[in-house]
PDB file of N, CA, C and O in Angstrom:
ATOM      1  N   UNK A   1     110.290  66.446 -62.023  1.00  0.00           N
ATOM      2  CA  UNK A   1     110.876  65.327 -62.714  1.00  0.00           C
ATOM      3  C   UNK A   1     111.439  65.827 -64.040  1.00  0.00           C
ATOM      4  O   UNK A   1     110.872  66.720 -64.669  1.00  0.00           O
ATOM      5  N   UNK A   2     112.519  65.264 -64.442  1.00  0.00           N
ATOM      6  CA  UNK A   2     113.143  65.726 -65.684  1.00  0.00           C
ATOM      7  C   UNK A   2     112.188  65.215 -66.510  1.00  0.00           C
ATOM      8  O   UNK A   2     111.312  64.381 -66.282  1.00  0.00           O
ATOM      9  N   UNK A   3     112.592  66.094 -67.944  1.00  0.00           N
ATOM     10  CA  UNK A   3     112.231  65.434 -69.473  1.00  0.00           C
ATOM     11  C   UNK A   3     113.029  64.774 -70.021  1.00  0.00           C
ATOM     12  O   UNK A   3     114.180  65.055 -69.686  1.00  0.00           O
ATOM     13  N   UNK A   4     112.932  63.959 -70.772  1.00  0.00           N
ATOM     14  CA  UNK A   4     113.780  63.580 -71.816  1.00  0.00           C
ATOM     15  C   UNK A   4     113.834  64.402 -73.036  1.00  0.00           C
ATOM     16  O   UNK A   4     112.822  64.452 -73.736  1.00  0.00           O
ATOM     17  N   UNK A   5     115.170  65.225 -73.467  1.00  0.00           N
ATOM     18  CA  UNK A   5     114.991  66.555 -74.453  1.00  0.00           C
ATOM     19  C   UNK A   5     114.817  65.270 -75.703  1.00  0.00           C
ATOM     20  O   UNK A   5     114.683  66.032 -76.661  1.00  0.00           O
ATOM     21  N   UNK A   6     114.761  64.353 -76.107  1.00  0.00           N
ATOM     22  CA  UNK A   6     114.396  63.352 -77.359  1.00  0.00           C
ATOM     23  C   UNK A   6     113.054  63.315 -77.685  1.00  0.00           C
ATOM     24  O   UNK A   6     112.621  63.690 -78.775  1.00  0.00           O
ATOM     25  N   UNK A   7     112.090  62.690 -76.399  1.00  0.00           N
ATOM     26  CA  UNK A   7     110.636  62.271 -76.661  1.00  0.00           C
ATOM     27  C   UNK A   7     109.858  63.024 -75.965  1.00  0.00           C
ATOM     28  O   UNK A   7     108.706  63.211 -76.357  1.00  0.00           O
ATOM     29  N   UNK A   8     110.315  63.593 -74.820  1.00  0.00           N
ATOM     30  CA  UNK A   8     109.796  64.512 -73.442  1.00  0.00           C
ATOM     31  C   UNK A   8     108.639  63.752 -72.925  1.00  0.00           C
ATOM     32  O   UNK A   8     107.423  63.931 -72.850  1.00  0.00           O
ATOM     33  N   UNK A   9     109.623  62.686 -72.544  1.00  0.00           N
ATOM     34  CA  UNK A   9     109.082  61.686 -72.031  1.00  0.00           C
ATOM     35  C   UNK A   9     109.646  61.456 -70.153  1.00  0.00           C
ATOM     36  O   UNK A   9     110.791  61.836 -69.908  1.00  0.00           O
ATOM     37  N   UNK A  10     109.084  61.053 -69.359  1.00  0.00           N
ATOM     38  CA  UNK A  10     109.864  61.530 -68.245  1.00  0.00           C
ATOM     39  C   UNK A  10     111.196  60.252 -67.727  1.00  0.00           C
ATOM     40  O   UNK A  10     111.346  59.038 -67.594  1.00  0.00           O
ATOM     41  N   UNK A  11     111.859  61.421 -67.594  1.00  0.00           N
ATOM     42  CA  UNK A  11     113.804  61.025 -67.559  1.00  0.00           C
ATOM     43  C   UNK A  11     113.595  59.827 -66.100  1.00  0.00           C
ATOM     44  O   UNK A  11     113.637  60.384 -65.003  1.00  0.00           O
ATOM     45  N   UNK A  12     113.443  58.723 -66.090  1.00  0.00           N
ATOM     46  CA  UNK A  12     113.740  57.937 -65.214  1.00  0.00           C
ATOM     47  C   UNK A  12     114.996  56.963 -65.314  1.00  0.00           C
ATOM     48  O   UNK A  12     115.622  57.026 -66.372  1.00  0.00           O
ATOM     49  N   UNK A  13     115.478  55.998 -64.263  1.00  0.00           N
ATOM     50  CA  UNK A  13     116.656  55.125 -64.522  1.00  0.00           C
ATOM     51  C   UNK A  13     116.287  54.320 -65.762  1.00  0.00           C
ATOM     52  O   UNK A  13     117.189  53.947 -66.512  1.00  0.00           O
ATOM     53  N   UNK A  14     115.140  54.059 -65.996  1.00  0.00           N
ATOM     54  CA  UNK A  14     115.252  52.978 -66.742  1.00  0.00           C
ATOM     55  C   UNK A  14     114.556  53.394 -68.086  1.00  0.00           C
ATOM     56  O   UNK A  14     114.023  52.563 -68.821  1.00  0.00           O
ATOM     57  N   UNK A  15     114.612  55.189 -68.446  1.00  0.00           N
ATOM     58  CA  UNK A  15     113.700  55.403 -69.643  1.00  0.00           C
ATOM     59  C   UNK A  15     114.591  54.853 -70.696  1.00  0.00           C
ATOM     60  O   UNK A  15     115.822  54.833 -70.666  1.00  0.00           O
ATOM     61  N   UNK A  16     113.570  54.274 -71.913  1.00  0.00           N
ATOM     62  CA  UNK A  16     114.368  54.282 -73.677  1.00  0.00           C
ATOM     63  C   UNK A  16     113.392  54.628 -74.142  1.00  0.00           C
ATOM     64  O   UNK A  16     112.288  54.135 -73.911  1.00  0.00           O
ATOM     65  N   UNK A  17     113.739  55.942 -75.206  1.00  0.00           N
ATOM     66  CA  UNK A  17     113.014  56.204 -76.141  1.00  0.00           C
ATOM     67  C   UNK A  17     112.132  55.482 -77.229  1.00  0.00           C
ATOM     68  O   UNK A  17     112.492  54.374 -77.627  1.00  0.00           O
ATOM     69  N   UNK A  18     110.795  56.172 -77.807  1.00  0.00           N
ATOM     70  CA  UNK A  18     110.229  54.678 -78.474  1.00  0.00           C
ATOM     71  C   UNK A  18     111.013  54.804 -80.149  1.00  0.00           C
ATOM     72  O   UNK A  18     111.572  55.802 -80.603  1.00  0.00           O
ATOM     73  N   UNK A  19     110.884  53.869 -80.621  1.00  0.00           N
ATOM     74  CA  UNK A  19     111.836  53.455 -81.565  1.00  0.00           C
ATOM     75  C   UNK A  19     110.756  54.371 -82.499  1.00  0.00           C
ATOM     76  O   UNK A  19     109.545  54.487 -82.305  1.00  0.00           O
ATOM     77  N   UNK A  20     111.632  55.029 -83.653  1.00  0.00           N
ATOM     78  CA  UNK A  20     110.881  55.064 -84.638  1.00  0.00           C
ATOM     79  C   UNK A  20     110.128  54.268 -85.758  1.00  0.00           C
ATOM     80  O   UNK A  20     110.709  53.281 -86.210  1.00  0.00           O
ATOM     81  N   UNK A  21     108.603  54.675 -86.366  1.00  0.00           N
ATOM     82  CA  UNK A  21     108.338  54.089 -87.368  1.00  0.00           C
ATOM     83  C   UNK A  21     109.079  53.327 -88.392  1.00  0.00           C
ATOM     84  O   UNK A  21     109.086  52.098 -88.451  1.00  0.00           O
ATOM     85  N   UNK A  22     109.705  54.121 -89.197  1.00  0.00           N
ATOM     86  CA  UNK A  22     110.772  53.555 -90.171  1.00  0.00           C
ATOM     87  C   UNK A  22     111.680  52.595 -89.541  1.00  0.00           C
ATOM     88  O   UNK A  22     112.058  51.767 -90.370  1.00  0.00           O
ATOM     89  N   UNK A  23     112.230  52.384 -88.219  1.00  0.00           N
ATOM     90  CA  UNK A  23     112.943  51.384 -87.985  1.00  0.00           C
ATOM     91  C   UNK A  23     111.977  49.807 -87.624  1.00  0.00           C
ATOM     92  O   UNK A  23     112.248  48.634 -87.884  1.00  0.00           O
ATOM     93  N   UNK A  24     110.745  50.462 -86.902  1.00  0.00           N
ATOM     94  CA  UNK A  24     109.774  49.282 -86.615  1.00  0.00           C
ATOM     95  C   UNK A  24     109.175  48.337 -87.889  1.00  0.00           C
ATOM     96  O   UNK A  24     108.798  47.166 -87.929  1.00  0.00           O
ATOM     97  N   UNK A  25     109.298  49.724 -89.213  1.00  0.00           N
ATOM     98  CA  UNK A  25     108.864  49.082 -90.136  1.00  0.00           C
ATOM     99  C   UNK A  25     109.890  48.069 -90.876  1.00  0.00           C
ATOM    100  O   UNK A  25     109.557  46.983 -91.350  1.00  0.00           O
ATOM    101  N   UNK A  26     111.373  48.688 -90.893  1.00  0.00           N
ATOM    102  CA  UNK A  26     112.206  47.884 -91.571  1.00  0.00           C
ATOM    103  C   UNK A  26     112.110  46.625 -90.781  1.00  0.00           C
ATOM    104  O   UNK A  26     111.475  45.758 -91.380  1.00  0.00           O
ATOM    105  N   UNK A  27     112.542  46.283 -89.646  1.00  0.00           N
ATOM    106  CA  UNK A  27     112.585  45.426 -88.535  1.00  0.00           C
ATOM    107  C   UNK A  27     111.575  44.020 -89.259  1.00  0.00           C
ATOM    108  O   UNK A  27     111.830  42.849 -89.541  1.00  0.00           O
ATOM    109  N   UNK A  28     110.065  45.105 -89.368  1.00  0.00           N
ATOM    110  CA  UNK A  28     109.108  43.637 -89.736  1.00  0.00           C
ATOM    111  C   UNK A  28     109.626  43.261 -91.421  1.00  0.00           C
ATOM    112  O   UNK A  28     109.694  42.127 -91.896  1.00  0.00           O
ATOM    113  N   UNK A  29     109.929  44.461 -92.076  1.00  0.00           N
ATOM    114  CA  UNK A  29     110.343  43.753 -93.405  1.00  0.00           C
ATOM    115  C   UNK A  29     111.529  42.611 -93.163  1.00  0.00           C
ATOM    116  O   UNK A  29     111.470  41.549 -93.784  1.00  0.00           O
ATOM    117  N   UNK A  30     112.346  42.817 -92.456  1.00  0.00           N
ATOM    118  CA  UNK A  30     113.504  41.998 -92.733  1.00  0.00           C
ATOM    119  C   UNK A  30     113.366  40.723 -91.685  1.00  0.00           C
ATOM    120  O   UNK A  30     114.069  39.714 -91.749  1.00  0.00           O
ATOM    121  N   UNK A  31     112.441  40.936 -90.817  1.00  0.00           N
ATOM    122  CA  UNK A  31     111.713  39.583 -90.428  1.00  0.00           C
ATOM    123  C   UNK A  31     110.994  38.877 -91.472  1.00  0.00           C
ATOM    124  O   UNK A  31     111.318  37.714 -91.716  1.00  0.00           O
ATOM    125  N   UNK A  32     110.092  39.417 -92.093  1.00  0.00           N
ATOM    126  CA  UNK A  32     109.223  38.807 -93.225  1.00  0.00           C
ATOM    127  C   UNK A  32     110.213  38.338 -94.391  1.00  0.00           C
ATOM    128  O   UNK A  32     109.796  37.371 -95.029  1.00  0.00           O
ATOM    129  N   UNK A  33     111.006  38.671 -94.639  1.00  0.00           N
ATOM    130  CA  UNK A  33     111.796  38.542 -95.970  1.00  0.00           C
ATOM    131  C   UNK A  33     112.789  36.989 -94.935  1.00  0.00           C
ATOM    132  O   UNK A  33     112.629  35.820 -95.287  1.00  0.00           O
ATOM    133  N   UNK A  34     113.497  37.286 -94.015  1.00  0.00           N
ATOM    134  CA  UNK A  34     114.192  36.178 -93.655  1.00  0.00           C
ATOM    135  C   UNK A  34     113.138  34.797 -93.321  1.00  0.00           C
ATOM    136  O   UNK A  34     113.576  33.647 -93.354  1.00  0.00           O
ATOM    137  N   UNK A  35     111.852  35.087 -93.034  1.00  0.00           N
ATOM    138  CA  UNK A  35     110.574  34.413 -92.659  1.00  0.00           C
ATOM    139  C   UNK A  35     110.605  33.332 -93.791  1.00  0.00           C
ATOM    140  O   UNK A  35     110.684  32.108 -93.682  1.00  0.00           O
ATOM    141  N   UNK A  36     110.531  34.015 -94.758  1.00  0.00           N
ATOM    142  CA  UNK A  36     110.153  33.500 -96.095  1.00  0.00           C
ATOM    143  C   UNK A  36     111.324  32.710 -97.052  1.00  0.00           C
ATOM    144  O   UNK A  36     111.223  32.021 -98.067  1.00  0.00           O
ATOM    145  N   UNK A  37     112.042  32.982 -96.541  1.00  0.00           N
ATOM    146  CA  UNK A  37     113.511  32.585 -96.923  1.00  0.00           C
ATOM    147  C   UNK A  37     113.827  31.000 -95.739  1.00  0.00           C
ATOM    148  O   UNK A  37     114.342  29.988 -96.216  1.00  0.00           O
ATOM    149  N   UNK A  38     113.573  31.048 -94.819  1.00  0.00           N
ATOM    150  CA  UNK A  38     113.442  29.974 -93.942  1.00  0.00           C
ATOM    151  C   UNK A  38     112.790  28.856 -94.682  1.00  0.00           C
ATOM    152  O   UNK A  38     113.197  27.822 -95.211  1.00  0.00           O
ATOM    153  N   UNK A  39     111.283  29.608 -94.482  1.00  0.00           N
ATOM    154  CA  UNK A  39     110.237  28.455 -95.167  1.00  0.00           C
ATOM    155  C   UNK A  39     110.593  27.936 -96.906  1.00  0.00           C
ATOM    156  O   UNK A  39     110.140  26.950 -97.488  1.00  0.00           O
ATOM    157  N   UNK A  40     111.352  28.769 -97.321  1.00  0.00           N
ATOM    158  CA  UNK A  40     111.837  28.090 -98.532  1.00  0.00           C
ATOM    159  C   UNK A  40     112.853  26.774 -98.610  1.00  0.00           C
ATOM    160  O   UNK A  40     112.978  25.942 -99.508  1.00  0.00           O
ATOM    161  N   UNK A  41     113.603  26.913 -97.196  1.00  0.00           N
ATOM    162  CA  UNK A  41     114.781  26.360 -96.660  1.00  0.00           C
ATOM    163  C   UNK A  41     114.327  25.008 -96.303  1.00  0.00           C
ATOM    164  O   UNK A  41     114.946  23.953 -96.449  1.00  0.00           O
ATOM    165  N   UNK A  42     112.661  25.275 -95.607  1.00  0.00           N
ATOM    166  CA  UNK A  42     112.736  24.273 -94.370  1.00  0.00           C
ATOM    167  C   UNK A  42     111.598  23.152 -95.688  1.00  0.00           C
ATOM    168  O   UNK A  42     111.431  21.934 -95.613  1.00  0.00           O
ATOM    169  N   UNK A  43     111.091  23.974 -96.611  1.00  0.00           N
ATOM    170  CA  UNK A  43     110.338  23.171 -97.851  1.00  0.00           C
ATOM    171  C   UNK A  43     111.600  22.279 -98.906  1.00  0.00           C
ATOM    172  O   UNK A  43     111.299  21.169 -99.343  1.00  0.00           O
ATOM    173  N   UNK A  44     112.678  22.763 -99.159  1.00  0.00           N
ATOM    174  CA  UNK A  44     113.649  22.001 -99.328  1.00  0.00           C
ATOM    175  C   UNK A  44     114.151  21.048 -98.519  1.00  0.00           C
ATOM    176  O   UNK A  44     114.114  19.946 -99.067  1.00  0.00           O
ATOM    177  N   UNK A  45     114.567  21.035 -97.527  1.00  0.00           N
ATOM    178  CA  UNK A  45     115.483  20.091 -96.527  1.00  0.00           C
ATOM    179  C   UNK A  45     113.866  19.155 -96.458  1.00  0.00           C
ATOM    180  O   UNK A  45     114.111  17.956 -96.591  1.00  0.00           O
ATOM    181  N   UNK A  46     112.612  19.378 -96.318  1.00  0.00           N
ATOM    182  CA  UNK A  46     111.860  18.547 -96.383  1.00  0.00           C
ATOM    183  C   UNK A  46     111.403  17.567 -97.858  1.00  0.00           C
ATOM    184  O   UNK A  46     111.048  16.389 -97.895  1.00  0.00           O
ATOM    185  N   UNK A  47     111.516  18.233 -98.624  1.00  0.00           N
ATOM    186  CA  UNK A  47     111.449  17.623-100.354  1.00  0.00           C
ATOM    187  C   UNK A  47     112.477  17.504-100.550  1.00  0.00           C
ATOM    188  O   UNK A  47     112.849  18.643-100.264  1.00  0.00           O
ATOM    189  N   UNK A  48     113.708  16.779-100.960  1.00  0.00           N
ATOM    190  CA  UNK A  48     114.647  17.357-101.450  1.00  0.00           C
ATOM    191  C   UNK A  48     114.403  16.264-103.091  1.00  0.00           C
ATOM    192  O   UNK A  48     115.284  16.250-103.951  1.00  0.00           O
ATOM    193  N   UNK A  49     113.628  15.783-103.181  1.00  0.00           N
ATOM    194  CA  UNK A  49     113.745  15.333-104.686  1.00  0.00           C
ATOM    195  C   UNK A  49     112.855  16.707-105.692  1.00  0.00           C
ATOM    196  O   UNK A  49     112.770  16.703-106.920  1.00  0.00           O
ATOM    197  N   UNK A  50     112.402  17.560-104.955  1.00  0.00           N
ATOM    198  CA  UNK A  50     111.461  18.666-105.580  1.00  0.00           C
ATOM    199  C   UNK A  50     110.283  18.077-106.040  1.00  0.00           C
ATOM    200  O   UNK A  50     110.238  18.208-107.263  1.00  0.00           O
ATOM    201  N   UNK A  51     109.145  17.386-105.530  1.00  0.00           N
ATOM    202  CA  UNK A  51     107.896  16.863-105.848  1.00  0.00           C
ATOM    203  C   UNK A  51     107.129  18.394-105.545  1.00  0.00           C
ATOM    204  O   UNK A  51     106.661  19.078-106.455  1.00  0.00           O
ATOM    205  N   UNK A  52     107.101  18.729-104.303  1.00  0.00           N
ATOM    206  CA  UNK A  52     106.233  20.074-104.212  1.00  0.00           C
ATOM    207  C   UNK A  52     107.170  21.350-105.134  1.00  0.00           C
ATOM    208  O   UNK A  52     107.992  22.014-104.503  1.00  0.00           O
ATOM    209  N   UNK A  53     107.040  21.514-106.081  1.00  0.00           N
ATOM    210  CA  UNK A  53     107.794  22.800-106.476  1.00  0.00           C
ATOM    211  C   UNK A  53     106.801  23.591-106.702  1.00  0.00           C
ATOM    212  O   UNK A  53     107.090  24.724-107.088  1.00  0.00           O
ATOM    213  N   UNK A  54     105.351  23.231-106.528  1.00  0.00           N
ATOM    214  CA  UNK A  54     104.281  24.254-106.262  1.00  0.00           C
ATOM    215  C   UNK A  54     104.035  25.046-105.434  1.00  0.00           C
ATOM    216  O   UNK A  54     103.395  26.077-105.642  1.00  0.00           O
ATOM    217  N   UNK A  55     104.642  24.593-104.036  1.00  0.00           N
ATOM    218  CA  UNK A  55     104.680  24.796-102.480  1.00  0.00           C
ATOM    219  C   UNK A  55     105.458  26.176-102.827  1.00  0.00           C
ATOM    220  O   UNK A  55     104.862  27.251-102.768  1.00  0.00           O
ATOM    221  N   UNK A  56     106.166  26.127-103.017  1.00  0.00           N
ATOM    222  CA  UNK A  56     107.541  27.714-103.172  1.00  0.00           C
ATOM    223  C   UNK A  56     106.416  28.473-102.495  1.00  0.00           C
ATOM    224  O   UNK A  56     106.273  28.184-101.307  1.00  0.00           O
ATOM    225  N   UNK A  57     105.514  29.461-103.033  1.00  0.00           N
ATOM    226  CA  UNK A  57     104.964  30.219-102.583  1.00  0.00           C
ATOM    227  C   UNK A  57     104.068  30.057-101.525  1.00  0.00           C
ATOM    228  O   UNK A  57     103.942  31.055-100.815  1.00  0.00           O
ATOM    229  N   UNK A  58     103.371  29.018-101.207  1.00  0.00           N
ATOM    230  CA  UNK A  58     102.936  28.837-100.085  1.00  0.00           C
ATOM    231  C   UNK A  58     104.238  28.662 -99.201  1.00  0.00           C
ATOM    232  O   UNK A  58     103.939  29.557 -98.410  1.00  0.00           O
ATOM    233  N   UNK A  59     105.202  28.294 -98.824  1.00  0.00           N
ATOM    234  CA  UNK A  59     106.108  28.094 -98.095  1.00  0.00           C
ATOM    235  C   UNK A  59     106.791  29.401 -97.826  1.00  0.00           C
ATOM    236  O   UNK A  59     107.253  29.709 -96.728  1.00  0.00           O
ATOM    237  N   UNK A  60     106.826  30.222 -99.009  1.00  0.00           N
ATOM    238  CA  UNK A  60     107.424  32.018 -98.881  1.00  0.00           C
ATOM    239  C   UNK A  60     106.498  32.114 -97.956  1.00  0.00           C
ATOM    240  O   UNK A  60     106.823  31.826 -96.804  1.00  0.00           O
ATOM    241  N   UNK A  61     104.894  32.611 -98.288  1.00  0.00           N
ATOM    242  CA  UNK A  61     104.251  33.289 -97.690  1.00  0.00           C
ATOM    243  C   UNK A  61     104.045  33.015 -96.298  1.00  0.00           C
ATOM    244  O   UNK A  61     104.034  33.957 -95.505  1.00  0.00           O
ATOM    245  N   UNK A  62     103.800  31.259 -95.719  1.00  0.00           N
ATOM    246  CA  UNK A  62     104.155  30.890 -94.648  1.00  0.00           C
ATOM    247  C   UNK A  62     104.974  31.545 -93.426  1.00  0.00           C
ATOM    248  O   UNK A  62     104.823  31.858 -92.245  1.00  0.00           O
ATOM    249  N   UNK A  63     106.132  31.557 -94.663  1.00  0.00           N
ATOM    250  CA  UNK A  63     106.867  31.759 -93.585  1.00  0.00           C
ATOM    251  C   UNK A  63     107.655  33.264 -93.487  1.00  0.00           C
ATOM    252  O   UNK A  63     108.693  33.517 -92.876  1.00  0.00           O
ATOM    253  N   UNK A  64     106.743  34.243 -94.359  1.00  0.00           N
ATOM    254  CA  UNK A  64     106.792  35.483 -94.121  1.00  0.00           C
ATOM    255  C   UNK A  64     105.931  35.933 -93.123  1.00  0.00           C
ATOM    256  O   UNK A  64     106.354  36.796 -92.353  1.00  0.00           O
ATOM    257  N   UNK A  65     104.869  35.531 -93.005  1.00  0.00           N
ATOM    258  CA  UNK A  65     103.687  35.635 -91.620  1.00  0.00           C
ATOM    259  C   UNK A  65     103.888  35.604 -90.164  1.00  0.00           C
ATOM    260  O   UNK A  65     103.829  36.427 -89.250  1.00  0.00           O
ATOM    261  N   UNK A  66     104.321  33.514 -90.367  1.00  0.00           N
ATOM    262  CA  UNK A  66     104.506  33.520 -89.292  1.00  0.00           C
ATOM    263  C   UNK A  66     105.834  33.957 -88.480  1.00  0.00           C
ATOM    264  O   UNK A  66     105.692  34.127 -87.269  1.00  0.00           O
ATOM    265  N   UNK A  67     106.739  34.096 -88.881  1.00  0.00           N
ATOM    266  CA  UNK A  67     108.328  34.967 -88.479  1.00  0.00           C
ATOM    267  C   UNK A  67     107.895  35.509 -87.360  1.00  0.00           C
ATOM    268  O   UNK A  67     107.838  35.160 -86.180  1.00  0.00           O
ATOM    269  N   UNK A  68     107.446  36.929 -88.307  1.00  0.00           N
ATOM    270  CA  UNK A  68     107.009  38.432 -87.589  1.00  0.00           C
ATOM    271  C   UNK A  68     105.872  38.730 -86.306  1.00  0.00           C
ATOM    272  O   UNK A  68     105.830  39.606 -85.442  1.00  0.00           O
ATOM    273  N   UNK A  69     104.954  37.526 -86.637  1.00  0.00           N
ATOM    274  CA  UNK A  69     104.051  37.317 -85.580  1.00  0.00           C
ATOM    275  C   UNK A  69     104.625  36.755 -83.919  1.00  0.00           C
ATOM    276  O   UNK A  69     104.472  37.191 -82.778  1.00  0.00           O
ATOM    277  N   UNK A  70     105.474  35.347 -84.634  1.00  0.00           N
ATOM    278  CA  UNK A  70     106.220  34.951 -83.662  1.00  0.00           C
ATOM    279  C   UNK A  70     107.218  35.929 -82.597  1.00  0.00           C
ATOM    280  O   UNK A  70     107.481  35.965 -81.395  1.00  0.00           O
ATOM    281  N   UNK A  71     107.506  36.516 -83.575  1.00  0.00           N
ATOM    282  CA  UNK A  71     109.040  37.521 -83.053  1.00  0.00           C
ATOM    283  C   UNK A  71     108.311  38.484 -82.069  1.00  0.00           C
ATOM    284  O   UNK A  71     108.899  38.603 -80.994  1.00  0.00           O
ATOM    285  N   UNK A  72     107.102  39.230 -82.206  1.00  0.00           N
ATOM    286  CA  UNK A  72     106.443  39.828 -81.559  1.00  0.00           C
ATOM    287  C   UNK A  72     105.848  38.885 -80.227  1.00  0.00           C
ATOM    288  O   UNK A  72     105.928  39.173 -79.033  1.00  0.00           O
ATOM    289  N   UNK A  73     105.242  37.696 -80.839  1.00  0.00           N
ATOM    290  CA  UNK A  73     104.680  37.299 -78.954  1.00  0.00           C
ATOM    291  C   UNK A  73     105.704  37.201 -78.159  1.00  0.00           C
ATOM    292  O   UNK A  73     105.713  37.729 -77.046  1.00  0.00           O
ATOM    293  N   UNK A  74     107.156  36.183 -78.869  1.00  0.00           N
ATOM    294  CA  UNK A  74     108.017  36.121 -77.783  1.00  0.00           C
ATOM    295  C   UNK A  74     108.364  37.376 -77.281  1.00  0.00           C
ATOM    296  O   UNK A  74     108.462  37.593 -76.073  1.00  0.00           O
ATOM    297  N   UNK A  75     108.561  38.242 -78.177  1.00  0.00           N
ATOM    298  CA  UNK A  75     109.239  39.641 -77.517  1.00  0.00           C
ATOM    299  C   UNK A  75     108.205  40.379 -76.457  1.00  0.00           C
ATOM    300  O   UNK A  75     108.588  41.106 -75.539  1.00  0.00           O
ATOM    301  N   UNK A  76     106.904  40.080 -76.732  1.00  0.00           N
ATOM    302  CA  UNK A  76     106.412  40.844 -75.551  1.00  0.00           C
ATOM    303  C   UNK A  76     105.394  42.364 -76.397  1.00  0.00           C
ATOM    304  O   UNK A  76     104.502  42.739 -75.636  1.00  0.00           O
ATOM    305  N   UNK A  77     105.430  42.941 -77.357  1.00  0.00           N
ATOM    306  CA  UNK A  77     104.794  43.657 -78.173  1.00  0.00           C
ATOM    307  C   UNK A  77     103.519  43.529 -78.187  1.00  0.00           C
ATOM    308  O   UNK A  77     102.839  44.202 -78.962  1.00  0.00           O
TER     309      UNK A  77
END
């Protein structure tokens, strides 16, 4: 059976190499950062007179969490 000269991993129809660290890691940053940016979105369109302006950070962190978690079950990870 062939290698794959990338991972030397074995060359089948359907091999893909595994992604690197640094890309897996950016991936969850820029899930977490758009995460959090949502929940800032979705805490506005829900307040919009600004009564919770305490929420901001619970609503960042919210929704920096759950993003990345989500993105992973649907995907299958």
């Amino acid at each position: 059976m062939a290698t794959c000269p990338r991972c030397k991993g074995p060359l089948t129809d359907a091999h893909r190499c595994p992604r690197s660290r640094v890309s897996v890691a950016a991936q969850d940053v820029a899930l977490g950062l758009g995460g959090g940016i949502a929940g800032l979105i979705v805490l506005a369109l829900a307040d919009p007179g600004g009564h919770a302006a305490d929420m901001d950070l619970f609503a960042f962190g919210a929704g920096a969490l759950l993003v990345p978690g989500a993105a992973r079950t649907f995907r299958g990870r």
